[in-house]
N, CA, C and O atoms as a Tinker XYZ file with bonds, in Angstrom:
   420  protein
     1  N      4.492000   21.917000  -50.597000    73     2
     2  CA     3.419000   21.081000  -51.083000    64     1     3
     3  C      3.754000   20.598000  -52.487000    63     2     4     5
     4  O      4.251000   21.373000  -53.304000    81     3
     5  N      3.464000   19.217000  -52.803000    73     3     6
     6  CA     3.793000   18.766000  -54.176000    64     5     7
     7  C      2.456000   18.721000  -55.123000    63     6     8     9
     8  O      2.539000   18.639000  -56.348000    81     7
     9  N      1.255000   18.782000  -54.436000    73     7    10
    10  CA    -0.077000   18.845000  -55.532000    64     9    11
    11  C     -0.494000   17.640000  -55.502000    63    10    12    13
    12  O     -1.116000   17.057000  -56.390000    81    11
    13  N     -0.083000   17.137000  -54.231000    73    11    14
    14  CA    -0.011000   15.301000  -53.942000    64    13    15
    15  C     -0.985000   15.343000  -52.610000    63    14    16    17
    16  O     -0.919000   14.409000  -51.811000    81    15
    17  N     -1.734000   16.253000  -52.424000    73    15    18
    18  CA    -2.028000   16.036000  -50.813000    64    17    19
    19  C     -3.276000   15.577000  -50.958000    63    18    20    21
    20  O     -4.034000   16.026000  -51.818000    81    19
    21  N     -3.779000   14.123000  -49.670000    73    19    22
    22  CA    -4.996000   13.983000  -50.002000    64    21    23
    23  C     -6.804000   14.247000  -49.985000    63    22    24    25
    24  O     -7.804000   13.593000  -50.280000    81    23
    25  N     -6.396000   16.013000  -49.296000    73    23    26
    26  CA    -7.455000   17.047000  -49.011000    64    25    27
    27  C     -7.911000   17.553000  -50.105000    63    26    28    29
    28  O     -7.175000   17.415000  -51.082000    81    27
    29  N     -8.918000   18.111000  -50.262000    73    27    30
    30  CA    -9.587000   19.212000  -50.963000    64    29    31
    31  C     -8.883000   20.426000  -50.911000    63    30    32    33
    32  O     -8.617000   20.608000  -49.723000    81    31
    33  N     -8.368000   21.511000  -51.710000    73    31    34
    34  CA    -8.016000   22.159000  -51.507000    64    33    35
    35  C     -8.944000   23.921000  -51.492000    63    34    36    37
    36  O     -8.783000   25.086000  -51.128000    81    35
    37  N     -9.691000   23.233000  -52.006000    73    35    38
    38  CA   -10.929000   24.320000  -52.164000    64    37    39
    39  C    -11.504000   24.910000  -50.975000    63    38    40    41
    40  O    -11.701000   26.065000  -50.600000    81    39
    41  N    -11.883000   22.812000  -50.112000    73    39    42
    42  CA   -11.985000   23.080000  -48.906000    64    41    43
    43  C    -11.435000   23.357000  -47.786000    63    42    44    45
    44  O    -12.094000   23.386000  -46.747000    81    43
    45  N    -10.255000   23.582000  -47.825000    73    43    46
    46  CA    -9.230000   24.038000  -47.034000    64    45    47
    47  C     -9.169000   24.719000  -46.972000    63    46    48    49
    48  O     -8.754000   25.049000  -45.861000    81    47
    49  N     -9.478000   25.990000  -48.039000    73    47    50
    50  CA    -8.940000   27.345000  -48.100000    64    49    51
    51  C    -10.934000   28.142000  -47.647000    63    50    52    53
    52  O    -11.247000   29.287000  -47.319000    81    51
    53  N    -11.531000   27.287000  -47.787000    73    51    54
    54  CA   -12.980000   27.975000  -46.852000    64    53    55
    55  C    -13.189000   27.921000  -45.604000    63    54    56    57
    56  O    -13.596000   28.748000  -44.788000    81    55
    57  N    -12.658000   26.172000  -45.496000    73    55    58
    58  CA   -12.568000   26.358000  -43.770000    64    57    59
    59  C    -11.100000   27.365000  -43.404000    63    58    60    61
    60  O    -11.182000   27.785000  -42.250000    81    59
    61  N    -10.218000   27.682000  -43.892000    73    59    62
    62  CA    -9.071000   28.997000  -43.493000    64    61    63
    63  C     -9.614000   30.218000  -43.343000    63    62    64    65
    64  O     -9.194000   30.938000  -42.437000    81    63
    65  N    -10.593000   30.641000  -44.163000    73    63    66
    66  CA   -11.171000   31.482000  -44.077000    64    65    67
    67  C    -12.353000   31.559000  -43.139000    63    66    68    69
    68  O    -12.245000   32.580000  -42.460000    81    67
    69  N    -13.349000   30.928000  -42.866000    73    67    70
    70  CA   -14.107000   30.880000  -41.334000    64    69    71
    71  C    -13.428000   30.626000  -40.314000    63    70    72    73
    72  O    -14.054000   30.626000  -39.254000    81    71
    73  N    -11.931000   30.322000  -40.267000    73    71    74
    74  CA   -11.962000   30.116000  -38.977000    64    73    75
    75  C    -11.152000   31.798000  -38.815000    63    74    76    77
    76  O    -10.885000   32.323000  -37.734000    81    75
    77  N    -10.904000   32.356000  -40.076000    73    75    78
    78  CA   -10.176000   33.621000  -39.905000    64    77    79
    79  C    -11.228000   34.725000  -39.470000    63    78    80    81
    80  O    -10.846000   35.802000  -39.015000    81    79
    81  N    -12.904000   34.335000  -39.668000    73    79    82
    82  CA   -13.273000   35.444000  -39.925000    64    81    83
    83  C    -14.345000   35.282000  -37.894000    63    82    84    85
    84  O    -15.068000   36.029000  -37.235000    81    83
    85  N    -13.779000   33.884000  -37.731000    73    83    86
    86  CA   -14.293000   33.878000  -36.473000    64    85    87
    87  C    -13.962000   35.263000  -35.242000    63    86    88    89
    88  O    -13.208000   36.226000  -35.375000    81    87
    89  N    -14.624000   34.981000  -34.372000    73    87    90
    90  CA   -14.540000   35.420000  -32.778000    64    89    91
    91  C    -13.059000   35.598000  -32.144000    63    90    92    93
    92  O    -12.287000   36.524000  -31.895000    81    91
    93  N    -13.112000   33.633000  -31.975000    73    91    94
    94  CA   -12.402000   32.924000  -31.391000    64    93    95
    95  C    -11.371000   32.193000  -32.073000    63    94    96    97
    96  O    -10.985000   31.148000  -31.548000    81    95
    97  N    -10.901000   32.541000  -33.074000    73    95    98
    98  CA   -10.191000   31.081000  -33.960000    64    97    99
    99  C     -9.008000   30.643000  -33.364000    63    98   100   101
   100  O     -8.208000   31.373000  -32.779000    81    99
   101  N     -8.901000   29.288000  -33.542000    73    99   102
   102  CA    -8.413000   28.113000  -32.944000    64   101   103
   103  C     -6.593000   28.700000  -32.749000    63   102   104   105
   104  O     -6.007000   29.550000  -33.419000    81   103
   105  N     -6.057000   27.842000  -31.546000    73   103   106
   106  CA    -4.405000   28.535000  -32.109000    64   105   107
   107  C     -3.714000   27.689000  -32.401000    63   106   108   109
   108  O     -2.486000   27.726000  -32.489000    81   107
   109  N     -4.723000   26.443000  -32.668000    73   107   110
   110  CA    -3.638000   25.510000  -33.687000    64   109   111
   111  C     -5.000000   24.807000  -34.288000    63   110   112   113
   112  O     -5.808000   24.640000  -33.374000    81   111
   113  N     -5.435000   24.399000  -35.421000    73   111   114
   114  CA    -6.050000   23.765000  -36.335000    64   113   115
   115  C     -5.203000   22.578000  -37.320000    63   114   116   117
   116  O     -4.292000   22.594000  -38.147000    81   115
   117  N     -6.147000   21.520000  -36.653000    73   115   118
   118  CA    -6.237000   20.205000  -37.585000    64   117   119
   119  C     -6.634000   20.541000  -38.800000    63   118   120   121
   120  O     -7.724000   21.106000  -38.715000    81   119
   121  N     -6.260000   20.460000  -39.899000    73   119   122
   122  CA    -6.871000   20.165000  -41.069000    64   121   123
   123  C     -6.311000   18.797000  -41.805000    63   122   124   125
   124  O     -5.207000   18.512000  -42.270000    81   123
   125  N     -7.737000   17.971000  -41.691000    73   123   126
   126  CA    -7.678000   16.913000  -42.202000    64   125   127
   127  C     -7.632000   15.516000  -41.173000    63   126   128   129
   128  O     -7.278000   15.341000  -40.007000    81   127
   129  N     -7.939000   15.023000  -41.773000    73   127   130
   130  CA    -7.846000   13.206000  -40.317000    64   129   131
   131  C     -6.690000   13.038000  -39.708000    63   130   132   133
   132  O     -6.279000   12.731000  -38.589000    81   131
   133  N     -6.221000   13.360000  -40.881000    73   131   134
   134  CA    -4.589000   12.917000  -40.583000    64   133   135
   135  C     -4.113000   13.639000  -39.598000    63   134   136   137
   136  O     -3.392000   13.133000  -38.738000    81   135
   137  N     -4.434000   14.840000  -39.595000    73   135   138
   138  CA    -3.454000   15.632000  -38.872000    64   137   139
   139  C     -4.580000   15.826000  -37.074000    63   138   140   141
   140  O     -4.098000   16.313000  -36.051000    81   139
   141  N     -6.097000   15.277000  -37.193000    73   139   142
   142  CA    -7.009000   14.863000  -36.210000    64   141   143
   143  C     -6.313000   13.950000  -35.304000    63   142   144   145
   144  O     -6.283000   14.096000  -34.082000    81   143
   145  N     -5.744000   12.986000  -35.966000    73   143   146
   146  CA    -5.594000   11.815000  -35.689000    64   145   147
   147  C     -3.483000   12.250000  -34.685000    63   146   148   149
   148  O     -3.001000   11.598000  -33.758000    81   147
   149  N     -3.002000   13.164000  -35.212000    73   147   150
   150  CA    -1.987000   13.746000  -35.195000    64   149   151
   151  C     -2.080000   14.003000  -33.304000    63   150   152   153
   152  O     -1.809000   13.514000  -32.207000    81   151
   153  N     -2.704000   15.197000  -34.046000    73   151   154
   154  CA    -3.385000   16.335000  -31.974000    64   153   155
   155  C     -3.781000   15.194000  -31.263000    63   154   156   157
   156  O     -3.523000   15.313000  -30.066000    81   155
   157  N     -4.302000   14.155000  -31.555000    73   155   158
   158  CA    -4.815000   12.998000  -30.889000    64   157   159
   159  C     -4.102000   12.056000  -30.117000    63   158   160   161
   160  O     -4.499000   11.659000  -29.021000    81   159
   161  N     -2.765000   11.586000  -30.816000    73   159   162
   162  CA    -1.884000   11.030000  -30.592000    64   161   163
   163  C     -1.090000   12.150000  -29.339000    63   162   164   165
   164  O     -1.165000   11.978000  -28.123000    81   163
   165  N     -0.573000   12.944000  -29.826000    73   163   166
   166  CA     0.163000   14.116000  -28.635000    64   165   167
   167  C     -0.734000   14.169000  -27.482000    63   166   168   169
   168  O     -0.312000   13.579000  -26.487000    81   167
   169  N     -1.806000   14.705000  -27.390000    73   167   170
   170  CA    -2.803000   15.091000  -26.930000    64   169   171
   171  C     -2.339000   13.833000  -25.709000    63   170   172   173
   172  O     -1.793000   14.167000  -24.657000    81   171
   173  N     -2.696000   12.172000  -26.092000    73   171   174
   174  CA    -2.768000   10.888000  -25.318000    64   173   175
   175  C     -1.479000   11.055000  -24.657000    63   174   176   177
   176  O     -1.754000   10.887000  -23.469000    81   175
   177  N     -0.417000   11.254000  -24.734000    73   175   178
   178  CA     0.969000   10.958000  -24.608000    64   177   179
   179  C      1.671000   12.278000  -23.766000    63   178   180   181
   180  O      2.681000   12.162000  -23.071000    81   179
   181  N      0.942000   13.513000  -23.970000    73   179   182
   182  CA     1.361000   14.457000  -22.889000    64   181   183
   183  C      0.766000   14.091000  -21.312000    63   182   184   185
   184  O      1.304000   14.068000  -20.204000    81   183
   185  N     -0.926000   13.761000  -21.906000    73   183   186
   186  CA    -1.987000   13.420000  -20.417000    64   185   187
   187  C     -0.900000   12.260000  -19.631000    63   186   188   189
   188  O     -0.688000   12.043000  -18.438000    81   187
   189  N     -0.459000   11.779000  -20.618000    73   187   190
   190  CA     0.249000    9.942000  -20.219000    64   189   191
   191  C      1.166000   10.527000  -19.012000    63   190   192   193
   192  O      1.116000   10.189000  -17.829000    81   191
   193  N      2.022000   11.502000  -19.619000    73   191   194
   194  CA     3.247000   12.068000  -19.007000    64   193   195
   195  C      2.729000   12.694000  -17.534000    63   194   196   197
   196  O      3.198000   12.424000  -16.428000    81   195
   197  N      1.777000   13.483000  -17.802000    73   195   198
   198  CA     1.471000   14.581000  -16.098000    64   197   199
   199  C      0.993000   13.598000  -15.573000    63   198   200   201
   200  O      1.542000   13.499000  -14.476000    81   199
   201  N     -0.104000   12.367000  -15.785000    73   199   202
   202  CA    -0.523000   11.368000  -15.226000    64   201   203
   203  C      0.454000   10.546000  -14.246000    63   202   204   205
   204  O      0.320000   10.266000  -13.055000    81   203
   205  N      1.566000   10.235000  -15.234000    73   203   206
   206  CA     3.262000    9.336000  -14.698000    64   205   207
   207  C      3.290000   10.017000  -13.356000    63   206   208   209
   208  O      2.912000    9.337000  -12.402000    81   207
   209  N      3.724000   11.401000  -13.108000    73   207   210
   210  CA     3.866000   12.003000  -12.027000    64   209   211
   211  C      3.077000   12.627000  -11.332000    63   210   212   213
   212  O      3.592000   13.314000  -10.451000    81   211
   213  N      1.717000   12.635000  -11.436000    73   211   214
   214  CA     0.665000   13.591000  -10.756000    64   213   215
   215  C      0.859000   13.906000   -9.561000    63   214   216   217
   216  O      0.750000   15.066000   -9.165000    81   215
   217  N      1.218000   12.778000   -8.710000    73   215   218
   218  CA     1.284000   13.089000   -7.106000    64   217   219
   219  C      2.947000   13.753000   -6.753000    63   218   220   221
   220  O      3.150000   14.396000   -5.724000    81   219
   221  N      3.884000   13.515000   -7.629000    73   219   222
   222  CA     4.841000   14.315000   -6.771000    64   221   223
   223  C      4.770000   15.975000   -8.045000    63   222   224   225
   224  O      5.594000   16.846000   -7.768000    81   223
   225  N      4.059000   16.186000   -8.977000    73   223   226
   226  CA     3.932000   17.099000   -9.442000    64   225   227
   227  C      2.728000   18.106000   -8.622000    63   226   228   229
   228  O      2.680000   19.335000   -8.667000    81   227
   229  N      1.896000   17.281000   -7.955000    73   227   230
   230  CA     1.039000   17.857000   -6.948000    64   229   231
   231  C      1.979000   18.477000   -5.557000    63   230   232   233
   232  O      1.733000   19.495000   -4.911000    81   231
   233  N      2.711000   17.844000   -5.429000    73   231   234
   234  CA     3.045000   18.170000   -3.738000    64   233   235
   235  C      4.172000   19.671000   -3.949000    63   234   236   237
   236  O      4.914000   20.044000   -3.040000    81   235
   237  N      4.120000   20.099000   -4.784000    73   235   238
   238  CA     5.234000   21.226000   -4.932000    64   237   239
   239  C      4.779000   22.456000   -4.196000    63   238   240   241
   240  O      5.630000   23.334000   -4.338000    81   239
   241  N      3.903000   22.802000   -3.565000    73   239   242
   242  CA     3.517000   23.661000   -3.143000    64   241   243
   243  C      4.541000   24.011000   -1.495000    63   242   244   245
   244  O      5.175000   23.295000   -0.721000    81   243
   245  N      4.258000   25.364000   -1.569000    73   243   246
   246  CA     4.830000   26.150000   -0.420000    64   245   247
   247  C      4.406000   26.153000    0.843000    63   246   248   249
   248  O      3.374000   26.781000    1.080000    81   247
   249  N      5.292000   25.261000    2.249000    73   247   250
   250  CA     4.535000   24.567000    3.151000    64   249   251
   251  C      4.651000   25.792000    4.362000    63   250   252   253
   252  O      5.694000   25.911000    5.005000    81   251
   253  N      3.602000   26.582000    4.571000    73   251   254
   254  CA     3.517000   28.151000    5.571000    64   253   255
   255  C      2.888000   27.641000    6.749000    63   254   256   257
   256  O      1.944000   26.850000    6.763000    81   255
   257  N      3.560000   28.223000    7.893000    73   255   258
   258  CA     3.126000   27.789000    9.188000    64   257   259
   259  C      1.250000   28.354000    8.910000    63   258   260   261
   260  O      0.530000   27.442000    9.315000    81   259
   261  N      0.705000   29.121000    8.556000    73   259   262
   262  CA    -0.491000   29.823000    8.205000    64   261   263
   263  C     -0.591000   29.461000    6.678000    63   262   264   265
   264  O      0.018000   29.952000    5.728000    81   263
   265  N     -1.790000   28.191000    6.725000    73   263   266
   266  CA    -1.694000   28.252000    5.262000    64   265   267
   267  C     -2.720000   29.933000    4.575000    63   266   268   269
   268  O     -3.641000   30.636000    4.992000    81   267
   269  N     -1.849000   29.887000    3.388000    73   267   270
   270  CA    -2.276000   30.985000    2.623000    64   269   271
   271  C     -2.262000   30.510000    0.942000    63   270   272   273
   272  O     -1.329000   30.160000    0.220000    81   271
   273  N     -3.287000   30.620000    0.759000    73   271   274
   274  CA    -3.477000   30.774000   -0.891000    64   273   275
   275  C     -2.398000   31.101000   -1.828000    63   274   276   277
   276  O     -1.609000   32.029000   -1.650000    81   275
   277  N     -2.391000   30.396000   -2.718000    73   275   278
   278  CA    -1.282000   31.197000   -3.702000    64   277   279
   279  C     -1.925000   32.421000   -4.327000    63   278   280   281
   280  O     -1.180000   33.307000   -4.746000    81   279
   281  N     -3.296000   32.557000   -4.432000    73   279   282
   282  CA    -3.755000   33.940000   -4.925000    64   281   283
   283  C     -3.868000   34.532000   -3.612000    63   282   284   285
   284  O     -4.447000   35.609000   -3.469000    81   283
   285  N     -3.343000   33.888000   -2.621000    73   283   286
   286  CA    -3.061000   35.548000   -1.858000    64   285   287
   287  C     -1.501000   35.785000   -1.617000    63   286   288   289
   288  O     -0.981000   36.818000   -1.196000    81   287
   289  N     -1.012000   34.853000   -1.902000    73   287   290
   290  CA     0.963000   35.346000   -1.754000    64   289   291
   291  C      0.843000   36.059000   -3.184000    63   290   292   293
   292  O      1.486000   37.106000   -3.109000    81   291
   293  N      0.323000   35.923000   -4.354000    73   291   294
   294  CA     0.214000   36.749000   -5.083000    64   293   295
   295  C      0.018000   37.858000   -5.222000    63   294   296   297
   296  O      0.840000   38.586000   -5.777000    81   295
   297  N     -1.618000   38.472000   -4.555000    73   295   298
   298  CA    -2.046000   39.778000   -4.403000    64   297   299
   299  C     -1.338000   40.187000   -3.444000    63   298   300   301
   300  O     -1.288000   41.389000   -3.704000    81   299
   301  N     -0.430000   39.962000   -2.005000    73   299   302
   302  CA     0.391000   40.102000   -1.387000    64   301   303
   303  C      1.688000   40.799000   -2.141000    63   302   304   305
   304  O      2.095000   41.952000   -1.995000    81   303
   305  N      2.238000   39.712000   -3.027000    73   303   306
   306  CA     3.048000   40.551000   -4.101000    64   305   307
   307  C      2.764000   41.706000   -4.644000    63   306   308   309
   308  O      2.996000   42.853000   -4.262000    81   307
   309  N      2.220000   41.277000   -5.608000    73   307   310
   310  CA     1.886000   42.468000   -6.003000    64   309   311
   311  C      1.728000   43.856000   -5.282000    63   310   312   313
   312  O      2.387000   44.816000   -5.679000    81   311
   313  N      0.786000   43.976000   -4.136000    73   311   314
   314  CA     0.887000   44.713000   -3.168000    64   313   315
   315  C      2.182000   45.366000   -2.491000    63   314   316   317
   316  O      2.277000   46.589000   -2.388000    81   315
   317  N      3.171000   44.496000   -2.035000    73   315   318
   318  CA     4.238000   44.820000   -2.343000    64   317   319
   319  C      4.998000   45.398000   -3.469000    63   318   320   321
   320  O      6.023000   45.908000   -3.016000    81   319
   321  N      4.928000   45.513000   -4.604000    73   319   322
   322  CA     5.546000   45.746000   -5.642000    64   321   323
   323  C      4.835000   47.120000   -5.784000    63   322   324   325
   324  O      5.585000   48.077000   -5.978000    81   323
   325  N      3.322000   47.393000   -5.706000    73   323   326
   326  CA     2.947000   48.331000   -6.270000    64   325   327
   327  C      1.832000   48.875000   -5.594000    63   326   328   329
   328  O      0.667000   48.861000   -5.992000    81   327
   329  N      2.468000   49.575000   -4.061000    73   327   330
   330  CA     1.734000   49.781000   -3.176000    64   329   331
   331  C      0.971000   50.803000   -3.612000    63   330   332   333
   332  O      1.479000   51.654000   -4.342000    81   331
   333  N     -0.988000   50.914000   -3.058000    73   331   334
   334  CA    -1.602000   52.145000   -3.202000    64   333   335
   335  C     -1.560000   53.430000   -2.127000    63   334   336   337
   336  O     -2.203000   54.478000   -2.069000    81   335
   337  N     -0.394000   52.791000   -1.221000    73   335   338
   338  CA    -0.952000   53.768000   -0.191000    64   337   339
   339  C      0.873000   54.285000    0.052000    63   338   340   341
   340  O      1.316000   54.894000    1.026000    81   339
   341  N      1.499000   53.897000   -0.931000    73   339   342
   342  CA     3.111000   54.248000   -0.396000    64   341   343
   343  C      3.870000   53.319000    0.495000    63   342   344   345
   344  O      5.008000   53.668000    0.811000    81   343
   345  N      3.590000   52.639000    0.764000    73   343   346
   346  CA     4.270000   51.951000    1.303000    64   345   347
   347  C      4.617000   50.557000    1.244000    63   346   348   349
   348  O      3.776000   49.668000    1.382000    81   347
   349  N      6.012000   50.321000    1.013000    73   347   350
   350  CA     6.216000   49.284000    0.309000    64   349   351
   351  C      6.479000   47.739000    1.698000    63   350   352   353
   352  O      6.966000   47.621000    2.822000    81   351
   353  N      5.890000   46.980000    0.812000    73   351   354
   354  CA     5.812000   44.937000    2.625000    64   353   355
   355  C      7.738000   45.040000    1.839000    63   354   356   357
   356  O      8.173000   45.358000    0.732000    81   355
   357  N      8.418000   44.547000    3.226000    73   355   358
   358  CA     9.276000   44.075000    3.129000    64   357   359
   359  C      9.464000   42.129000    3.590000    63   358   360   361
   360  O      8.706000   41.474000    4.306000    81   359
   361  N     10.344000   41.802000    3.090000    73   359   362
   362  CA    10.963000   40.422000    3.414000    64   361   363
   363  C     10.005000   39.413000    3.602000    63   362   364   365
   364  O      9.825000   39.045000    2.441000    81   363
   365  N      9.110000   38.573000    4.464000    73   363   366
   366  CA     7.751000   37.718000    4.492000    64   365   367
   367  C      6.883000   38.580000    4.245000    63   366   368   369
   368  O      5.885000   38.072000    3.735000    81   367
   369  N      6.818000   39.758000    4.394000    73   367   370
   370  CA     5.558000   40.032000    3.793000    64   369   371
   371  C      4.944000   40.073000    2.641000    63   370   372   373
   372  O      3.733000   39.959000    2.454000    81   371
   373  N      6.143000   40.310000    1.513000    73   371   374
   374  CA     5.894000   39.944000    0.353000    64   373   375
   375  C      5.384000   38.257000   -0.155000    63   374   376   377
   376  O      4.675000   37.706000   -0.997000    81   375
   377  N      6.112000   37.993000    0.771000    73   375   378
   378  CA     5.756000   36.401000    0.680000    64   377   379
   379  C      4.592000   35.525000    1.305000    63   378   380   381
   380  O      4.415000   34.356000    0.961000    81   379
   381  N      3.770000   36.208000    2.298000    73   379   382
   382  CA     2.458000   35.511000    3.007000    64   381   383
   383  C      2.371000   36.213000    4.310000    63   382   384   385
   384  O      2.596000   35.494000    5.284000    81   383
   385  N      2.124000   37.327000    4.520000    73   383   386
   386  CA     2.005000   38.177000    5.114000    64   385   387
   387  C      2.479000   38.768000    6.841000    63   386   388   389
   388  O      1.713000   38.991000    7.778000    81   387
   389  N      3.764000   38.882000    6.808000    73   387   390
   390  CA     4.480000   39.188000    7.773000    64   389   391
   391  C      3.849000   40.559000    8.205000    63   390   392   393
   392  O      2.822000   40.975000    7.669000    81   391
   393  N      4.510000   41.248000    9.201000    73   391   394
   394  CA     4.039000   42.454000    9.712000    64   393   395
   395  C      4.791000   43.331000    9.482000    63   394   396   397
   396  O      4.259000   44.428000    9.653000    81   395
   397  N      6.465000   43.405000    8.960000    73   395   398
   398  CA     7.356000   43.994000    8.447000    64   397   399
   399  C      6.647000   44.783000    7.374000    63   398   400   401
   400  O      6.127000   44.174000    6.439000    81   399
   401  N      6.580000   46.371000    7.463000    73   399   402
   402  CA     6.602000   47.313000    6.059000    64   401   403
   403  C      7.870000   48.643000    6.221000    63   402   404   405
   404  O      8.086000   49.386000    7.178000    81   403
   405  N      8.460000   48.570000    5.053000    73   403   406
   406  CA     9.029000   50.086000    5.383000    64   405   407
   407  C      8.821000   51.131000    4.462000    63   406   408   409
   408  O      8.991000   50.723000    3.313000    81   407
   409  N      8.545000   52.223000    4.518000    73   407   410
   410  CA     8.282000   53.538000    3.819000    64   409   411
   411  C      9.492000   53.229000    2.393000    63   410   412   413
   412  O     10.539000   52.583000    2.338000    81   411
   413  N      8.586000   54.192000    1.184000    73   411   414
   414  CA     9.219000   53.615000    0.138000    64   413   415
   415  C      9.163000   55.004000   -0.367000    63   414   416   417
   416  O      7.993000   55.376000   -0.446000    81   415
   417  N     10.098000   55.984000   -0.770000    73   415   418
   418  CA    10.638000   56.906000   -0.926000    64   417   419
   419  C     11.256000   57.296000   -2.204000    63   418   420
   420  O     11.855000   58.367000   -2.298000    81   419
C-alpha cells in the first residue's frame, strides 16, 4: 500500500473487524466499489463460460441399464468401502448395485 488508496481506512479496518467477529464471515470480501465492481465482472464471465457449454456439461452423467442416483452409487460406495455388517460389494456393486459380495477378512 502507498497511502494512495481511495477508501477510508478507519473504515476498513471496522468493517475487518465485524466481519471477523461474525458467525459466518465471508471467504472472500469486496472492500470497496472497486473491488464490487471486480467480483462482478468475474462473477459475469465465469456464468458466461458454464452457460457456453451447459448442455454438453449436463450430459456427463453415467448411462445404467437401472437408472440409479448418484447419491445412491455413492452410499453404495461407501457401503462398499466401509461395510457395517463385514462384508465387503465387490466389482458393480460398488458401482450401482450388482449382487456380487465377498467376505472381507
Amino acid at each position: 500500500m502507498n497511502g494512495k488508496q481511495g477508501g477510508d481506512a478507519a473504515k476498513l479496518a471496522a468493517a475487518l473487524v465485524t466481519l471477523s467477529e461474525s458467525d459466518a464471515p465471508p471467504v472472500r470480501f469486496a472492500a470497496g466499489a472497486d473491488a464490487v465492481a471486480a467480483f462482478e465482472s468475474k462473477a459475469d464471465a465465469l456464468r458466461a463460460q458454464a452457460d457456453a457449454h451447459l448442455d454438453l456439461s449436463s450430459s456427463l452423467a453415467i448411462d445404467l441399464i437401472e437408472a440409479v442416483s448418484l447419491r445412491q452409487i455413492r452410499q453404495l460406495t461407501i457401503e462398499a468401502r466401509w461395510p457395517s455388517d463385514g462384508v465387503r460389494a465387490s466389482g458393480a456393486a460398488a458401482a450401482g448395485g450388482a449382487l456380487t459380495r465377498t467376505l472381507v477378512r
